[in-house]
mmCIF file as gemmi writes it, N, C-alpha and C atoms, coordinates in Angstrom:
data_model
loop_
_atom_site.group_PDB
_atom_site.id
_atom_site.type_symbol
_atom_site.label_atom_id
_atom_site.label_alt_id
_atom_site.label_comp_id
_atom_site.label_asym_id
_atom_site.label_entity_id
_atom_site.label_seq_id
_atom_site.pdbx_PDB_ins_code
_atom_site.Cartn_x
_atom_site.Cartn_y
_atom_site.Cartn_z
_atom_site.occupancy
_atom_site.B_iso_or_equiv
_atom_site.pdbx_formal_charge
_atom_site.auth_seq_id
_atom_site.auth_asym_id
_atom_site.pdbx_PDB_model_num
ATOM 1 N N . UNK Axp A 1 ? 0.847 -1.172 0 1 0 ? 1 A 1
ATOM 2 C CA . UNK Axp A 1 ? 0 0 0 1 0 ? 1 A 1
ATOM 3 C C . UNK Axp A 1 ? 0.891 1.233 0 1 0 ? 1 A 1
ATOM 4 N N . UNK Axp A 2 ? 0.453 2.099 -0.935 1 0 ? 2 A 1
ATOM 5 C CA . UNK Axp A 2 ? 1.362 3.352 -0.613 1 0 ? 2 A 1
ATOM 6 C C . UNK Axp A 2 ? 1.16 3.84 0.193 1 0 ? 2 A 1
ATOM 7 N N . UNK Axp A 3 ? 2.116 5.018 0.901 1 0 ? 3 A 1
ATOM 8 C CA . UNK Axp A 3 ? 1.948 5.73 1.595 1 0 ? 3 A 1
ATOM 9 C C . UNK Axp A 3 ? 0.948 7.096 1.292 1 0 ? 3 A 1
ATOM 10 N N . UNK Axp A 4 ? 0.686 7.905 2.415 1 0 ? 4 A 1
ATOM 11 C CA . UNK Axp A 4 ? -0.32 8.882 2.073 1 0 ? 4 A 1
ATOM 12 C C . UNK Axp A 4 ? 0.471 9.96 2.992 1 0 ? 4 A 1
ATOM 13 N N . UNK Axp A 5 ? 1.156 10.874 2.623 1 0 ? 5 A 1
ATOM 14 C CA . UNK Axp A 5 ? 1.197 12.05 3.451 1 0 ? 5 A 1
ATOM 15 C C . UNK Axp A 5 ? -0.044 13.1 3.816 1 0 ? 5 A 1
ATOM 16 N N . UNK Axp A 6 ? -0.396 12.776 4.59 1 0 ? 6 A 1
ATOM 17 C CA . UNK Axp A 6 ? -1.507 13.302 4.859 1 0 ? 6 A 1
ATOM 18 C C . UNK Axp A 6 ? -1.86 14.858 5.326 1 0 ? 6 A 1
ATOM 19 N N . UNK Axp A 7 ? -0.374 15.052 5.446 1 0 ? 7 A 1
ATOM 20 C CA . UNK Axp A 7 ? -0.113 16.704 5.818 1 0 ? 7 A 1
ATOM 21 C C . UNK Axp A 7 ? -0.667 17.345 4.604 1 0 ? 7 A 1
ATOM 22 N N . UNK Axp A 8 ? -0.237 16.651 3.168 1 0 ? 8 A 1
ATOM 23 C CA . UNK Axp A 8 ? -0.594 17.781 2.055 1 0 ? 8 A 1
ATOM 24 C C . UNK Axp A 8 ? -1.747 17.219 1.169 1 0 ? 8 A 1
ATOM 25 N N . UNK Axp A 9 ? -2.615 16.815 1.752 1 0 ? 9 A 1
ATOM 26 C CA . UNK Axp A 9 ? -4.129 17.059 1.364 1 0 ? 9 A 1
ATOM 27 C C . UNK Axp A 9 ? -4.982 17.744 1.61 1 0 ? 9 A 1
ATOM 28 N N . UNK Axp A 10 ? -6.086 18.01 1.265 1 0 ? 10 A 1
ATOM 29 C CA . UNK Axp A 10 ? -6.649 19.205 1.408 1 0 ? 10 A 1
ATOM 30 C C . UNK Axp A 10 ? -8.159 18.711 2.332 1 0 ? 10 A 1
ATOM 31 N N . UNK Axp A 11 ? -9.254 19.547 2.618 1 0 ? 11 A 1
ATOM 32 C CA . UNK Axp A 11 ? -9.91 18.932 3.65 1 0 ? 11 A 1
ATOM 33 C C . UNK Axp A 11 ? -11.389 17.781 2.658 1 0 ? 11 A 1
ATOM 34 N N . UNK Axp A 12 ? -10.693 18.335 1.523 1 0 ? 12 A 1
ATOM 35 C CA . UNK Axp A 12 ? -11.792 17.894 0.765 1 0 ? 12 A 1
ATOM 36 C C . UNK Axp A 12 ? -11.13 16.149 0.818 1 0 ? 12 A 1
ATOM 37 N N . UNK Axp A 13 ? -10.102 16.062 0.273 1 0 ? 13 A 1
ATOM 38 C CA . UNK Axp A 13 ? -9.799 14.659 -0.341 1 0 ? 13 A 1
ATOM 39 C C . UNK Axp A 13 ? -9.158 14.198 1.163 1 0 ? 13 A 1
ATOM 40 N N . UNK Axp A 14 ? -9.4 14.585 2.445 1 0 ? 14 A 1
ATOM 41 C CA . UNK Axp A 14 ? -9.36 13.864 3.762 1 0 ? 14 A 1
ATOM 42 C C . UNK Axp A 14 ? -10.495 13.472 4.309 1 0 ? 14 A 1
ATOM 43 N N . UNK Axp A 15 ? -11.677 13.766 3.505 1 0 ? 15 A 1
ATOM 44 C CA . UNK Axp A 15 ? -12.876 14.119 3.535 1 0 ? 15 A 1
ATOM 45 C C . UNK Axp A 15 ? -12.917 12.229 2.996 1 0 ? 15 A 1
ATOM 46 N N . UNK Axp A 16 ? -13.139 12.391 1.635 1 0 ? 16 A 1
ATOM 47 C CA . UNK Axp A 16 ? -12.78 11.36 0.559 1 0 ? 16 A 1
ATOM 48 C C . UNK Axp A 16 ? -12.18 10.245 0.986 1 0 ? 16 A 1
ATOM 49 N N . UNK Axp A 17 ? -10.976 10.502 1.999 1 0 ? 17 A 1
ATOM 50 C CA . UNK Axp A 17 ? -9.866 9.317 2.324 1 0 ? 17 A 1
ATOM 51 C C . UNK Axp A 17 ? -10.41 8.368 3.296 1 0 ? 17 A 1
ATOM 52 N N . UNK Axp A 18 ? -11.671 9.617 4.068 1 0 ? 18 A 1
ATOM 53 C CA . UNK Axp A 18 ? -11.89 8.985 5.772 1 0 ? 18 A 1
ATOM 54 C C . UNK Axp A 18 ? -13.393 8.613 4.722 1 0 ? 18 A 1
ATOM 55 N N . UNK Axp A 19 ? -13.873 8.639 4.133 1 0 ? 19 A 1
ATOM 56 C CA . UNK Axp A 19 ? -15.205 7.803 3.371 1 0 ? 19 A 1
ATOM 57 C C . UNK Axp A 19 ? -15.031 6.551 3.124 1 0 ? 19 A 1
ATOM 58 N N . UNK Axp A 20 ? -13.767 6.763 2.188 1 0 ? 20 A 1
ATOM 59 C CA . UNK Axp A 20 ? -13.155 5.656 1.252 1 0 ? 20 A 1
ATOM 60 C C . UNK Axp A 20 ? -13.175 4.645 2.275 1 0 ? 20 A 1
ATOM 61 N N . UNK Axp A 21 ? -12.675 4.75 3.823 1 0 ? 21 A 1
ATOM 62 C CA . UNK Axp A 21 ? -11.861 3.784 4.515 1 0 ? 21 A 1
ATOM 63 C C . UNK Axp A 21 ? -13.18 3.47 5.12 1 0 ? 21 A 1
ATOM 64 N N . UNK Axp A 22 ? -13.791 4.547 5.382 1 0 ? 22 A 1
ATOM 65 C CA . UNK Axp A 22 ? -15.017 3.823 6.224 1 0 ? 22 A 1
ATOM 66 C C . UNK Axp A 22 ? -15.885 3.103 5.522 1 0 ? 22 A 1
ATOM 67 N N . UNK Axp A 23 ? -16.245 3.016 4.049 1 0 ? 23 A 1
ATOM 68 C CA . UNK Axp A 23 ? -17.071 2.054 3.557 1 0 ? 23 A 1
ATOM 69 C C . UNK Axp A 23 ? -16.302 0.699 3.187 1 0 ? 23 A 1
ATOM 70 N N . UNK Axp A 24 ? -14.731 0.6 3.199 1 0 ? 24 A 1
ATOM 71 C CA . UNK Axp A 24 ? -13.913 -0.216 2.757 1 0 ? 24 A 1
ATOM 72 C C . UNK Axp A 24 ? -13.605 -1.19 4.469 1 0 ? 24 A 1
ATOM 73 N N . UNK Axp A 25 ? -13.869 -0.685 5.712 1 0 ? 25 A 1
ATOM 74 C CA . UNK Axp A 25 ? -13.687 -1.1 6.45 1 0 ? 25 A 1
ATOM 75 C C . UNK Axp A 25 ? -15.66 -1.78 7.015 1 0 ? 25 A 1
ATOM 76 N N . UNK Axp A 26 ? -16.412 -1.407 6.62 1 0 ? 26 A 1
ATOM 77 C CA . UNK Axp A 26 ? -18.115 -1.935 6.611 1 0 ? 26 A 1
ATOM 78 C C . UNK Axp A 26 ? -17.906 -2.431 5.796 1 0 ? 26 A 1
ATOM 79 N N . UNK Axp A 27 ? -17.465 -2.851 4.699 1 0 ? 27 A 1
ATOM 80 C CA . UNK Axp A 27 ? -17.434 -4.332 3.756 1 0 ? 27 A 1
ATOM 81 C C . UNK Axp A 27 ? -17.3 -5.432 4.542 1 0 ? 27 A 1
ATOM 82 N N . UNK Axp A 28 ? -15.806 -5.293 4.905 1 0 ? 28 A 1
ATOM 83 C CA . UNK Axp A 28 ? -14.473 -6.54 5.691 1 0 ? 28 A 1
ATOM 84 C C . UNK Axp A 28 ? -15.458 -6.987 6.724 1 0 ? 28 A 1
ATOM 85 N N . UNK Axp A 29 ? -16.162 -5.351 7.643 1 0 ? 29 A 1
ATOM 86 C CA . UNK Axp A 29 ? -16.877 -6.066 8.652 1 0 ? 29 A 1
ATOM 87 C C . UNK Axp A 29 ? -17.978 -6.989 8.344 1 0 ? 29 A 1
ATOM 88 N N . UNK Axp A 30 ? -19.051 -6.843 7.099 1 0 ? 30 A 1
ATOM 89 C CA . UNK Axp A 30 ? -19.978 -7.423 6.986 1 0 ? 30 A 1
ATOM 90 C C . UNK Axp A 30 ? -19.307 -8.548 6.717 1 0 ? 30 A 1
ATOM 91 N N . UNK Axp A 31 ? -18.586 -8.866 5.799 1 0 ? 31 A 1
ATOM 92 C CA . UNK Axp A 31 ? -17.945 -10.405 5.381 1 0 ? 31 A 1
ATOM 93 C C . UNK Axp A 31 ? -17.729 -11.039 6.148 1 0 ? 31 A 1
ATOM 94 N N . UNK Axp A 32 ? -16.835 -10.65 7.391 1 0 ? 32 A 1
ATOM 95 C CA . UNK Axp A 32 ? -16.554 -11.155 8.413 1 0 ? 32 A 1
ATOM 96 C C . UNK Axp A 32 ? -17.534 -11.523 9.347 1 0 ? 32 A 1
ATOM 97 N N . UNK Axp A 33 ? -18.906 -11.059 9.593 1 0 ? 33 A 1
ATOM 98 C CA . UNK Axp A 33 ? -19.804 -11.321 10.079 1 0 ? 33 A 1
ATOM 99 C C . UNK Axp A 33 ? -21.138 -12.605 9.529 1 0 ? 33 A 1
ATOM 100 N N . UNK Axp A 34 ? -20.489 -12.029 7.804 1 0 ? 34 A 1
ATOM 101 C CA . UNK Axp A 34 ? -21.312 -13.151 7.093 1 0 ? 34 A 1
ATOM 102 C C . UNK Axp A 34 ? -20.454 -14.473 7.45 1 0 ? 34 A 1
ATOM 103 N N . UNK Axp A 35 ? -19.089 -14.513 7.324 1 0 ? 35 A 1
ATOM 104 C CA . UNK Axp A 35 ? -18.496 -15.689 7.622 1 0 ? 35 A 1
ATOM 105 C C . UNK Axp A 35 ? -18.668 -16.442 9.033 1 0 ? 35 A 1
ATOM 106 N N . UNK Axp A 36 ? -18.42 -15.794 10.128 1 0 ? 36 A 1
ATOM 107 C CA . UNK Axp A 36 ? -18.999 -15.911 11.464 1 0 ? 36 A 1
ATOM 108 C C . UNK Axp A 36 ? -20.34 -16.649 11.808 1 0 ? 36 A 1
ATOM 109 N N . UNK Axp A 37 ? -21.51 -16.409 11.325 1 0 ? 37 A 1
ATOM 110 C CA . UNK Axp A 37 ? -23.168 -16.273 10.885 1 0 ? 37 A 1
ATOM 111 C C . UNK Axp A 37 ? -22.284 -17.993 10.48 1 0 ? 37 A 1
ATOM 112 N N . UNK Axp A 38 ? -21.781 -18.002 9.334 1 0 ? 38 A 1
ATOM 113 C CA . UNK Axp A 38 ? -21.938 -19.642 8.503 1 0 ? 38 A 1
ATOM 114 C C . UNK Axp A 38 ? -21.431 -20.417 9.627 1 0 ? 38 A 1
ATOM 115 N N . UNK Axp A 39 ? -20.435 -19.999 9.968 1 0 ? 39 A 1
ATOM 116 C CA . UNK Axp A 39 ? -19.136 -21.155 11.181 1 0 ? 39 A 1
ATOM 117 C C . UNK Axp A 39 ? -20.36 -21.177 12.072 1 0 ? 39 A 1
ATOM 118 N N . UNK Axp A 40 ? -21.469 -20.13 12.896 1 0 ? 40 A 1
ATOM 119 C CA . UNK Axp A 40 ? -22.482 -20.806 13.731 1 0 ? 40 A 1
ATOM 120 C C . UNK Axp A 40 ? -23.36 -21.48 13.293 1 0 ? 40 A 1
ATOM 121 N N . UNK Axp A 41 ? -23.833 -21.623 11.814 1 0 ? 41 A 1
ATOM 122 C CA . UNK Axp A 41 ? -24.685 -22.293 11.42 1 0 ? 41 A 1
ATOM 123 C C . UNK Axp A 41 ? -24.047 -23.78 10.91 1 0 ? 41 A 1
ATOM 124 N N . UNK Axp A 42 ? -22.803 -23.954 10.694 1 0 ? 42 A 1
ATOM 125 C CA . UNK Axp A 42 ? -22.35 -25.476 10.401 1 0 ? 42 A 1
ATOM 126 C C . UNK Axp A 42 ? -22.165 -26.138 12.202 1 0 ? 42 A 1
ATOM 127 N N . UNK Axp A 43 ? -21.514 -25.052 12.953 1 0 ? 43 A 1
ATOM 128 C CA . UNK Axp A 43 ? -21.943 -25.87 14.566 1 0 ? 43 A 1
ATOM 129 C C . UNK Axp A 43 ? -23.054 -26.068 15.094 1 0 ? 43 A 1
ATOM 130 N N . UNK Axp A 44 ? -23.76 -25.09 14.644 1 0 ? 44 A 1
ATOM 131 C CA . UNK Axp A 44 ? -25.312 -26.191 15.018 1 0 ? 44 A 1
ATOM 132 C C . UNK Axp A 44 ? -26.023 -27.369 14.694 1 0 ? 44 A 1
ATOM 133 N N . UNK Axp A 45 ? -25.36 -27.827 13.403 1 0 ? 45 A 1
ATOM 134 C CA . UNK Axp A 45 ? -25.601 -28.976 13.09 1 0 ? 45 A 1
ATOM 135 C C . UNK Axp A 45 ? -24.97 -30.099 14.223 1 0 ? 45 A 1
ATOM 136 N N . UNK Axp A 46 ? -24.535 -30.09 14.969 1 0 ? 46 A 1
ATOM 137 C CA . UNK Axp A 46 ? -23.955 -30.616 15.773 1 0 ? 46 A 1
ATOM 138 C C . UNK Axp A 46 ? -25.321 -31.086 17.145 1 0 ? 46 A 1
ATOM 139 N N . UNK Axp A 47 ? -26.086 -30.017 16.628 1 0 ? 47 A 1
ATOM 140 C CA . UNK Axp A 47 ? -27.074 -30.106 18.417 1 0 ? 47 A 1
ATOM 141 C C . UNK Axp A 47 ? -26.832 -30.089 19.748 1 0 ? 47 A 1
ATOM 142 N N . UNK Axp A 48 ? -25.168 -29.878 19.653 1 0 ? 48 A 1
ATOM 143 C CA . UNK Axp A 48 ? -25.111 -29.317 21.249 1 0 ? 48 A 1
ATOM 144 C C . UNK Axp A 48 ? -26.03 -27.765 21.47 1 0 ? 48 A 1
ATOM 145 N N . UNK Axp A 49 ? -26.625 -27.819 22.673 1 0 ? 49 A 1
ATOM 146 C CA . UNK Axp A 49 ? -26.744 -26.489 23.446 1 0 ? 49 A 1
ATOM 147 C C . UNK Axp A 49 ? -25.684 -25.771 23.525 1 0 ? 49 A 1
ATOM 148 N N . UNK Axp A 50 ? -26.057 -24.651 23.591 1 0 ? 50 A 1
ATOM 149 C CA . UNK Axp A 50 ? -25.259 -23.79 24.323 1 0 ? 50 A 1
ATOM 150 C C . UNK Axp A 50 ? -25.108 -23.721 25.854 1 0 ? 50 A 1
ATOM 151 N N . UNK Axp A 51 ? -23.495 -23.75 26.243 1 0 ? 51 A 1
ATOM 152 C CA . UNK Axp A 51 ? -23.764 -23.67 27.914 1 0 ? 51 A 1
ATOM 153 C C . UNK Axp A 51 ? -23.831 -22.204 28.476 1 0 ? 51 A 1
ATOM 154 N N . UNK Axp A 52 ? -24.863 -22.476 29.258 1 0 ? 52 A 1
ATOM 155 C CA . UNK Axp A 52 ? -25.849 -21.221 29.889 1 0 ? 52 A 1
ATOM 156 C C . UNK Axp A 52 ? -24.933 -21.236 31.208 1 0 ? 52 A 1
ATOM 157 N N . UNK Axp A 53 ? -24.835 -20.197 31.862 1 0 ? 53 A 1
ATOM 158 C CA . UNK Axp A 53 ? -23.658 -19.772 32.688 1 0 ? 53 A 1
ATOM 159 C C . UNK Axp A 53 ? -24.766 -19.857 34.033 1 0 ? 53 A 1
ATOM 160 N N . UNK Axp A 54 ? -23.939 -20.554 34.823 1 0 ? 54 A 1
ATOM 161 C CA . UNK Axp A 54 ? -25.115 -20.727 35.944 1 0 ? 54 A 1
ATOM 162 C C . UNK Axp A 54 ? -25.798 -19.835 36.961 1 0 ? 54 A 1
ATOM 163 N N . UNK Axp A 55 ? -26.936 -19.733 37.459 1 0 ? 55 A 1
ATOM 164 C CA . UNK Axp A 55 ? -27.549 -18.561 38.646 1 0 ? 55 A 1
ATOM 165 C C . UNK Axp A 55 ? -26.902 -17.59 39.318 1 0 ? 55 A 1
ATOM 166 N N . UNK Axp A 56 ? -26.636 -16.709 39.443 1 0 ? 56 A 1
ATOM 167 C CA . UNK Axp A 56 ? -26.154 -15.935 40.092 1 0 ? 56 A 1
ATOM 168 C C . UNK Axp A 56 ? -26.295 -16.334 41.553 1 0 ? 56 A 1
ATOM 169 N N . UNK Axp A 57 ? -25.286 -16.561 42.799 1 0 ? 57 A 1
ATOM 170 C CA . UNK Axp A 57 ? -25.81 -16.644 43.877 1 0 ? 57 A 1
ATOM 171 C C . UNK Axp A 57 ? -26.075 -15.747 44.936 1 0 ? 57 A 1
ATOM 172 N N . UNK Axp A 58 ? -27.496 -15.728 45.268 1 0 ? 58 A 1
ATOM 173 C CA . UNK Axp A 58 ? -27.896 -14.259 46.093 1 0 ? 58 A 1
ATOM 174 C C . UNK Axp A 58 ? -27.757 -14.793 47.486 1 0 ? 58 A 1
ATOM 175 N N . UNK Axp A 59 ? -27.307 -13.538 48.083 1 0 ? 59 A 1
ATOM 176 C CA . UNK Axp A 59 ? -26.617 -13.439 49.428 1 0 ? 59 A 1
ATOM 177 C C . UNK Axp A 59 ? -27.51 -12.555 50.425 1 0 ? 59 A 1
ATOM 178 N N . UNK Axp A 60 ? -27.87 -13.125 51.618 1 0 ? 60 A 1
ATOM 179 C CA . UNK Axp A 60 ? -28.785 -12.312 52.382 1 0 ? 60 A 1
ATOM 180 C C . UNK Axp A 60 ? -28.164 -10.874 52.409 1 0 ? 60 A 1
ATOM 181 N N . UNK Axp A 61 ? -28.861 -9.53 52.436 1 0 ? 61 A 1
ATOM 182 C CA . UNK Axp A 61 ? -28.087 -8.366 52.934 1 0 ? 61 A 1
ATOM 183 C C . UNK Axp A 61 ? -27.954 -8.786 54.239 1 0 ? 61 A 1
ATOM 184 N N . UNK Axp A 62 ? -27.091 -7.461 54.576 1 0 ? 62 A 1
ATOM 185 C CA . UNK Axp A 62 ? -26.83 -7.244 56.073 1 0 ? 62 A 1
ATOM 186 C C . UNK Axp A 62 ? -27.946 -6.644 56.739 1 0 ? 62 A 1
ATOM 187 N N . UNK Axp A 63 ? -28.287 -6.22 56.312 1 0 ? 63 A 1
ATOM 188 C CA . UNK Axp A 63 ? -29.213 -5.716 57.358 1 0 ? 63 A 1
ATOM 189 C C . UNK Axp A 63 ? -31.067 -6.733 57.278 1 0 ? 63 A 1
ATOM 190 N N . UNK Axp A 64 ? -30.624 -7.823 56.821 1 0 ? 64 A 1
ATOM 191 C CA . UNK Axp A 64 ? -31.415 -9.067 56.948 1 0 ? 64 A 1
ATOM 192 C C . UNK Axp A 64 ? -31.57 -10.15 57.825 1 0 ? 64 A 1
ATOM 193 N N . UNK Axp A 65 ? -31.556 -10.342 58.945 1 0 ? 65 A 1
ATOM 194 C CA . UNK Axp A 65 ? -30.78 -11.738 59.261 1 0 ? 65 A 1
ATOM 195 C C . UNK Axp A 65 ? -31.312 -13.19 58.199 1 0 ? 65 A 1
ATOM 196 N N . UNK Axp A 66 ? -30.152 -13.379 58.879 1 0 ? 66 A 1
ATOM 197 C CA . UNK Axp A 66 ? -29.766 -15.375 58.403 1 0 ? 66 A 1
ATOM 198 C C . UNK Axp A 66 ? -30.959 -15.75 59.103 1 0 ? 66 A 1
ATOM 199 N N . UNK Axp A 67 ? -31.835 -16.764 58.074 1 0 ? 67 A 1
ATOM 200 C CA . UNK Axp A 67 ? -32.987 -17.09 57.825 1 0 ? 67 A 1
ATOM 201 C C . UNK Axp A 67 ? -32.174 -19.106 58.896 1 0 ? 67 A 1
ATOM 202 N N . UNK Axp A 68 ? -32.76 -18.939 60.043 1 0 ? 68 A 1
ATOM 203 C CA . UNK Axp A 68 ? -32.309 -20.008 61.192 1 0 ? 68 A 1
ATOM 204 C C . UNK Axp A 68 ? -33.292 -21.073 61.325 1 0 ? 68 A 1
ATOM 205 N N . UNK Axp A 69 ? -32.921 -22.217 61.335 1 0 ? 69 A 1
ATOM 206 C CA . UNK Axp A 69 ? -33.927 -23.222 62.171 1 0 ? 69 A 1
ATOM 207 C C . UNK Axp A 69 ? -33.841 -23.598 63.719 1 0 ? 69 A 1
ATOM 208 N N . UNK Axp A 70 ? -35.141 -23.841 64.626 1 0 ? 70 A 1
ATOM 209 C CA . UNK Axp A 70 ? -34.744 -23.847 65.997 1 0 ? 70 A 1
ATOM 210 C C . UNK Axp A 70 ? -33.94 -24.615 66.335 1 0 ? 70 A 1
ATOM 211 N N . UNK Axp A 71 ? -33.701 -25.638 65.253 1 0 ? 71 A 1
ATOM 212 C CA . UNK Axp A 71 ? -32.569 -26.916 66.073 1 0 ? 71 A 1
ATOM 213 C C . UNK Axp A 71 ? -30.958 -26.112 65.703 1 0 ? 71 A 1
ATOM 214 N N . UNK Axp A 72 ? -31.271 -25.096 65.378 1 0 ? 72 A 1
ATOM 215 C CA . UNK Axp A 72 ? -29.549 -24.852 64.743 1 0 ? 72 A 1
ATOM 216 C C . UNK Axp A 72 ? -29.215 -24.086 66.364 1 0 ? 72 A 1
ATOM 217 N N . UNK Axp A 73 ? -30.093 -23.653 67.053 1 0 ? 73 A 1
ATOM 218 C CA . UNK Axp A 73 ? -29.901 -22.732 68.265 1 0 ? 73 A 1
ATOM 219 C C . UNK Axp A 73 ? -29.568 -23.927 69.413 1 0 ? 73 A 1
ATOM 220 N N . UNK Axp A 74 ? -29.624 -24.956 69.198 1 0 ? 74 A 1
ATOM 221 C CA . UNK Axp A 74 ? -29.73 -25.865 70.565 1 0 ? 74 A 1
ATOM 222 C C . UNK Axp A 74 ? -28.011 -26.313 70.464 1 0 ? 74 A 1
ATOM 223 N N . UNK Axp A 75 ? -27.563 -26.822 71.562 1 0 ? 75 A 1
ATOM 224 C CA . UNK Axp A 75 ? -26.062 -26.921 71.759 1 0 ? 75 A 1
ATOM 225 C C . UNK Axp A 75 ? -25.63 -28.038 71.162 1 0 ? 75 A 1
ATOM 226 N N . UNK Axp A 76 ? -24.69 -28.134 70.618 1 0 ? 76 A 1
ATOM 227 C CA . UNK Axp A 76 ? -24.172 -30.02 69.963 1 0 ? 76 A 1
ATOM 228 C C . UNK Axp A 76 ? -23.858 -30.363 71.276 1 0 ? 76 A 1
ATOM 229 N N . UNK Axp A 77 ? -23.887 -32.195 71.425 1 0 ? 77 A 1
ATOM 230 C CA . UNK Axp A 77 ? -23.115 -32.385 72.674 1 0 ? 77 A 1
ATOM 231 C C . UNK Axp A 77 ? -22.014 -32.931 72.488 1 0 ? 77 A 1
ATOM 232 N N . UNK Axp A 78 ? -21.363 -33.095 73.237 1 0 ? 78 A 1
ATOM 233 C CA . UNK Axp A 78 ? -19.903 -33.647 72.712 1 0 ? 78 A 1
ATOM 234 C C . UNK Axp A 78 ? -19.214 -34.845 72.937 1 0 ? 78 A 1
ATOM 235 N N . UNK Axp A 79 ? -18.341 -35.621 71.903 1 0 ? 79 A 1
ATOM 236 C CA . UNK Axp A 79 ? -18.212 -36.96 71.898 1 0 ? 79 A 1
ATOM 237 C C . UNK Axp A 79 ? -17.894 -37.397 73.123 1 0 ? 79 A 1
ATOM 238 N N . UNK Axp A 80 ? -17.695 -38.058 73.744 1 0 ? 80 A 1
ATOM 239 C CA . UNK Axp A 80 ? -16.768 -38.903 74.972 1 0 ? 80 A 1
ATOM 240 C C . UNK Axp A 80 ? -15.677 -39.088 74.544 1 0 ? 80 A 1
């Protein structure tokens, strides 16, 4: 690729340069997305699921108490 001194262009054809690149760079992306799109559609032939990331685990607040049963309050006794 040649180079572009970009100091001695004018605002018109920087205008032009930053078009050029931006519709030349939304091509690559769509292709690349069309290609992407196929690679998920030949792994689905496969019929695995997808793994689903498991529950979040919720934590009492603090200013909740810990949800107790009466036998948890009674004393253990201890071995011999």
């Amino acid at each position: 690729m040649a180079k572009i001194d970009l100091n001695t262009l004018s605002i018109e054809e920087l205008a032009a340069l930053r078009d050029d690149a931006t519709e030349k760079l939304a091509e690559k992306v769509a292709a690349r997305q069309a290609e992407l799109e196929a690679e998920l559609e030949r792994l689905s032939l496969y019929g695995k699921p997808a793994k689903k990331s498991p529950a979040p685990v919720v934590k009492p607040r603090k200013d909740e108490p810990a949800k107790t049963s009466d036998t948890a309050s009674e004393p253990v006794s201890k071995a011999a």
